[in-house]
C-alpha positions as CSV (number, residue, x, y, z in Angstrom):
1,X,4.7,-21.7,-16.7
2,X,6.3,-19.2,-19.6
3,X,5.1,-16.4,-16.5
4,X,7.1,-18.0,-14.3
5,X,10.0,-18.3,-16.0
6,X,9.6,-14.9,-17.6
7,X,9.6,-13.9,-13.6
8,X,12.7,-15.7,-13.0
9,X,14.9,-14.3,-15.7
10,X,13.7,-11.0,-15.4
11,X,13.2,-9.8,-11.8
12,X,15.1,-12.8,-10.2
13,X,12.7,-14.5,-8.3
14,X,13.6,-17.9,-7.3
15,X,11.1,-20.7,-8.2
16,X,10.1,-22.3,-5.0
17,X,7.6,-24.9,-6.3
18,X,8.0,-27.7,-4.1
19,X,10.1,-26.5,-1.7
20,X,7.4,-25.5,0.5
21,X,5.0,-27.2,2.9
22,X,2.2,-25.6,3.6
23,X,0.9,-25.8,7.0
24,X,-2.6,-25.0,6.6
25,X,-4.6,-22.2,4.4
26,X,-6.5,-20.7,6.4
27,X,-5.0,-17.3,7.5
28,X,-5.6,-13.9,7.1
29,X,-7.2,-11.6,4.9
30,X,-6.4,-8.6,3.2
31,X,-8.1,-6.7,1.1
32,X,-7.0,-7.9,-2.0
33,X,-5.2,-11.3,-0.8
34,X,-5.0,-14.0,1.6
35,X,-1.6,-14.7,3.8
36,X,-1.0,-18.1,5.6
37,X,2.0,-20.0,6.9
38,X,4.1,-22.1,5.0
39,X,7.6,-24.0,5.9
40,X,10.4,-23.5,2.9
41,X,13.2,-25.8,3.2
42,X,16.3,-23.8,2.0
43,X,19.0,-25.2,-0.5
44,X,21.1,-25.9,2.7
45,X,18.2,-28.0,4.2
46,X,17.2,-25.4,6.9
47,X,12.8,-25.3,7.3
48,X,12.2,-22.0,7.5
49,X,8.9,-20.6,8.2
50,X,7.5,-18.7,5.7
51,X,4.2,-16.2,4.7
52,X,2.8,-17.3,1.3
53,X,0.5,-15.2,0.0
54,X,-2.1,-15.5,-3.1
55,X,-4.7,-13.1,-4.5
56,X,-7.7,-13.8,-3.5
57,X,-9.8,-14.1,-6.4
58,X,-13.1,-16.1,-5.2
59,X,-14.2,-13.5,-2.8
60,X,-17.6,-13.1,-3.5
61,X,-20.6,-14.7,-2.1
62,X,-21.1,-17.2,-5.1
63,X,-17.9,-18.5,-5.0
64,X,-17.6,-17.6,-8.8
65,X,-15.5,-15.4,-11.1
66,X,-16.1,-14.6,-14.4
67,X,-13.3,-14.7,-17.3
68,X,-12.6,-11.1,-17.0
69,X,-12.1,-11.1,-13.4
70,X,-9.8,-13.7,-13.2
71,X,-7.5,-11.8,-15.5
72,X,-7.4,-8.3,-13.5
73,X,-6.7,-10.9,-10.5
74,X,-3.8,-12.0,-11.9
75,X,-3.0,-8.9,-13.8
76,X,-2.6,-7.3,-9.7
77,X,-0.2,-10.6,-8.7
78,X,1.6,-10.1,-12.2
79,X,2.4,-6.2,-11.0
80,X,3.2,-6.8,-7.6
81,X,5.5,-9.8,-8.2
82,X,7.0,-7.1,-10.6
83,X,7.7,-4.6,-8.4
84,X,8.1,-6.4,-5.4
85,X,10.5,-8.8,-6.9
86,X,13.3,-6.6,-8.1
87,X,13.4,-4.7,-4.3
88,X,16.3,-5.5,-1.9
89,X,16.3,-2.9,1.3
90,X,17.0,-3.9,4.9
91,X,13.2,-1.7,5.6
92,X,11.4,-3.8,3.1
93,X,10.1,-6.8,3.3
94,X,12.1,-9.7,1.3
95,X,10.2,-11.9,-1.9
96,X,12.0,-15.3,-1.6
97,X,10.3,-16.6,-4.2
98,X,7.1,-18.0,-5.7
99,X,5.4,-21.3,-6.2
100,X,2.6,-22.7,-8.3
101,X,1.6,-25.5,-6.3
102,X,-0.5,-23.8,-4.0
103,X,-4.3,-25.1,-3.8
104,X,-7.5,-23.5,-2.2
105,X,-10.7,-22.5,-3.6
106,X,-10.2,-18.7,-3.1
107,X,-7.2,-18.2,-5.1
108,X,-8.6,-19.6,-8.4
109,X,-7.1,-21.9,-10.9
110,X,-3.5,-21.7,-11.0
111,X,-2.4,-19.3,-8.6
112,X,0.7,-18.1,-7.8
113,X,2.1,-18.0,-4.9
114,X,4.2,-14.9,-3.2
115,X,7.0,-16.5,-0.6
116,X,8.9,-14.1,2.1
117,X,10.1,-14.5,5.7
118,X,7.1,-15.0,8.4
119,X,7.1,-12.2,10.9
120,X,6.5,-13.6,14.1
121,X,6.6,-10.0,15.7
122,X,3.9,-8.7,13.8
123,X,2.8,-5.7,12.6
124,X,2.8,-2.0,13.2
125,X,-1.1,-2.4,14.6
126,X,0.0,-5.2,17.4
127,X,3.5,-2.7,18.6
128,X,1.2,-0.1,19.1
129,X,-1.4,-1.8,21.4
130,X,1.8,-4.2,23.4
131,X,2.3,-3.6,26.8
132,X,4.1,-2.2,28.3
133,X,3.6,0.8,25.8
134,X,6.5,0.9,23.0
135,X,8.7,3.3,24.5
136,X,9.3,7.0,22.9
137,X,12.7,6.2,21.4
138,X,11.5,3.2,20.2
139,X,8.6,4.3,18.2
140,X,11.2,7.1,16.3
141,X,13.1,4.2,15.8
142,X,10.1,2.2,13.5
143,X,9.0,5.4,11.7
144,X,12.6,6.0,10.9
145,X,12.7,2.9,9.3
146,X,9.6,3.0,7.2
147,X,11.2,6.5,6.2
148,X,14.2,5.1,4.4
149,X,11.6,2.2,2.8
150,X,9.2,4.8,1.7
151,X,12.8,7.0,0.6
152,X,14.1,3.9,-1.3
153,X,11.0,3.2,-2.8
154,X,10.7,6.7,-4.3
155,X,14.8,6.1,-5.6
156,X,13.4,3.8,-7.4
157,X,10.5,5.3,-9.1
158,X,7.4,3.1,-7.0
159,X,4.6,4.3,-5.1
160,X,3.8,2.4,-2.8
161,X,0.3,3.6,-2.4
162,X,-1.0,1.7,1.0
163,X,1.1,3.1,3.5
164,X,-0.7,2.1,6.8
165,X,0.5,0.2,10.4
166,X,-0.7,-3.3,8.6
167,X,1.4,-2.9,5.8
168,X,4.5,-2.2,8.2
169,X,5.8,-5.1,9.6
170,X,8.7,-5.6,12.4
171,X,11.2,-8.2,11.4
172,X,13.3,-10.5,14.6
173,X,16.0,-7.0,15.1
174,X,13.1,-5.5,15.9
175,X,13.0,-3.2,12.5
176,X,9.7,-2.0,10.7
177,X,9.5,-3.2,6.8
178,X,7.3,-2.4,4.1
179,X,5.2,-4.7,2.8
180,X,2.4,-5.4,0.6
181,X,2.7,-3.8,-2.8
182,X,-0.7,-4.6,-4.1
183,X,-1.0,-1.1,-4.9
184,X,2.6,0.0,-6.0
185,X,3.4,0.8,-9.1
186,X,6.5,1.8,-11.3
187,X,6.0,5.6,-12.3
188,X,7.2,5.0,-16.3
189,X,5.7,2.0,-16.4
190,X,2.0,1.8,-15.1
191,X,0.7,5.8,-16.0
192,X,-3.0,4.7,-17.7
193,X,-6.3,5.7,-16.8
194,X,-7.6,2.1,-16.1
195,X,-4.4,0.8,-13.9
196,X,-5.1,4.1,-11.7
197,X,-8.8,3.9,-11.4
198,X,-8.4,0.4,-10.8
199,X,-5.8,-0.1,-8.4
200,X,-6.2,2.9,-5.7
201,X,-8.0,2.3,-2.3
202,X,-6.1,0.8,1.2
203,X,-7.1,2.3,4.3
204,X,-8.7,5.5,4.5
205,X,-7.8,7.1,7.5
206,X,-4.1,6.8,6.2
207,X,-5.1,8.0,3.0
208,X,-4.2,10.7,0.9
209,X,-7.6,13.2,0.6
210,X,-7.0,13.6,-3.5
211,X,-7.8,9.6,-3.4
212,X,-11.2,9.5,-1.9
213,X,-13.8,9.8,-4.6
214,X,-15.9,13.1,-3.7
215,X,-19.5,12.9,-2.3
216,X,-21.5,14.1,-5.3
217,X,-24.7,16.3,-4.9
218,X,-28.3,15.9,-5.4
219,X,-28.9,16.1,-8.9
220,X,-25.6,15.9,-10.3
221,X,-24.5,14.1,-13.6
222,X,-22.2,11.3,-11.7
223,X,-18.8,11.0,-13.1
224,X,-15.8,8.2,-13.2
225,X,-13.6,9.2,-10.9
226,X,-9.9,9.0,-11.7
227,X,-7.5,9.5,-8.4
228,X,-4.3,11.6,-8.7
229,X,-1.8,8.8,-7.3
230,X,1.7,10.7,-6.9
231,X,4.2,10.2,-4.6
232,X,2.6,12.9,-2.3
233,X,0.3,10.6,-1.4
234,X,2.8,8.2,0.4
235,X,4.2,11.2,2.2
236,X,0.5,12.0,3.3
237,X,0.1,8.5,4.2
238,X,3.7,8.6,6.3
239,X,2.3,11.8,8.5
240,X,-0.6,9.8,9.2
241,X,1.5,6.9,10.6
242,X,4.0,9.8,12.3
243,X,0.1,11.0,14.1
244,X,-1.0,7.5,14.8
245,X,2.6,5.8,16.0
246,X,3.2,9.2,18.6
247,X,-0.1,10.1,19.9
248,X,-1.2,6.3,20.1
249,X,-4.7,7.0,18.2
250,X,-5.9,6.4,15.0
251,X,-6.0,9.6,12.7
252,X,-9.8,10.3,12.6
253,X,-10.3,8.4,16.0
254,X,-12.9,10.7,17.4
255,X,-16.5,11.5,15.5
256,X,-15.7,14.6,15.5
257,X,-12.2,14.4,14.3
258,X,-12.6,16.0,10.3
């Protein structure tokens, strides 16, 4: 509970421990977390449907986690409660707050839980494929707006780090917003070897070549690879949406696309 309240004073994230009914946990999956829906009744008594969202720590075939996993787990919801918590942008997603009440067998003992508005329009993956097509003006519009996230961001010293259409959602106005920050960090705050080596991955068609791990030889002594995470990496990431969102195809779509 000290977490919690250390969260609250610090980044001013509301605690919204039984103030939200959760409608069922199944969901979806990330890679590193589980979303479902949730309704939050607001201080003015308005239910409001939510996305709550927990990282998923028993994701493994046994079911199990050992000691030192379950910290890294909640070392990752620690950091992006930290840097999610203190953003405020009309192209970023909104953290409401977060609860400790939530309960299921993949999120471990304890969990906290990660409260913001439910999206009923979706992602950038679902605008793409909607029919009629998304017309031209329209798709400037949404890369626009995950421009000035991605610019704010950057203000602020944060890499995002997983720039891709499933982390870019379109709010009721029909605006795209950044989400999951799983893999952000805070430039002065998070520059050691084991926070990079550990936290870097997301999709990698989106992704930034100086973040994929190198093929090694036949023969060759095999190394620890530690990515270069910079805020290049989000512009690279951005151009790969600006490919995707204009020519309707995924970057590397074809078999012989390299």
């Amino acid at each position: 509970m000290s977490t919690l309240t250390n969260l609250e004073e610090t980044y001013n994230i509301s605690d919204l421990t039984g103030k939200v009914k959760y409608e069922t946990t199944d969901g979806v999956d990330g890679g590193h977390a589980h979303i479902c829906k949730g309704v939050w009744t607001t201080p003015e008594g308005t239910a409001t449907t939510v996305a709550v969202k927990v990282i998923t720590v028993m994701n493994n075939a046994t079911g199990r986690v050992t000691s030192k996993e379950l910290r890294r787990f909640r070392k990752r919801g620690r950091r992006e409660q930290k840097v999610w918590g203190g953003l405020d942008h009309e192209h970023i997603v909104p953290l409401w707050g977060i609860t400790t009440d939530f309960q299921s067998s993949f999120a471990g003992p304890d969990p906290v839980a990660m409260i913001s508005p439910w999206m009923k329009n979706g992602n950038l993956f679902g605008a793409l494929e909607s029919k009629p097509p998304l017309e031209d003006t329209a798709r400037v519009e949404l890369l626009c707006g995950v421009a000035k996230g991605i610019q704010h961001l950057h203000s602020l010293g944060i890499i995002h780090g997983d720039l891709y259409p499933a982390n870019v959602l379109i709010n009721d106005n029909g605006r795209a917003c950044l989400t999951d920050f799983g893999m952000s960090f805070m430039v002065p705050y998070f520059v050691d070897t084991s926070y990079w080596s550990d936290t870097v991955g997301g999709a990698i068609r989106w992704r930034a070549p100086e973040l994929i791990e190198p093929m090694s030889s036949g023969g060759e002594e095999t190394k620890v690879y530690v990515p270069d995470l910079t805020w290049k990496c989000d512009i690279y990431s951005f151009g790969s949406l600006v490919l995707h969102v204009i020519s309707g195809e995924r970057p590397y779509h074809s078999d012989f696309d390299y």
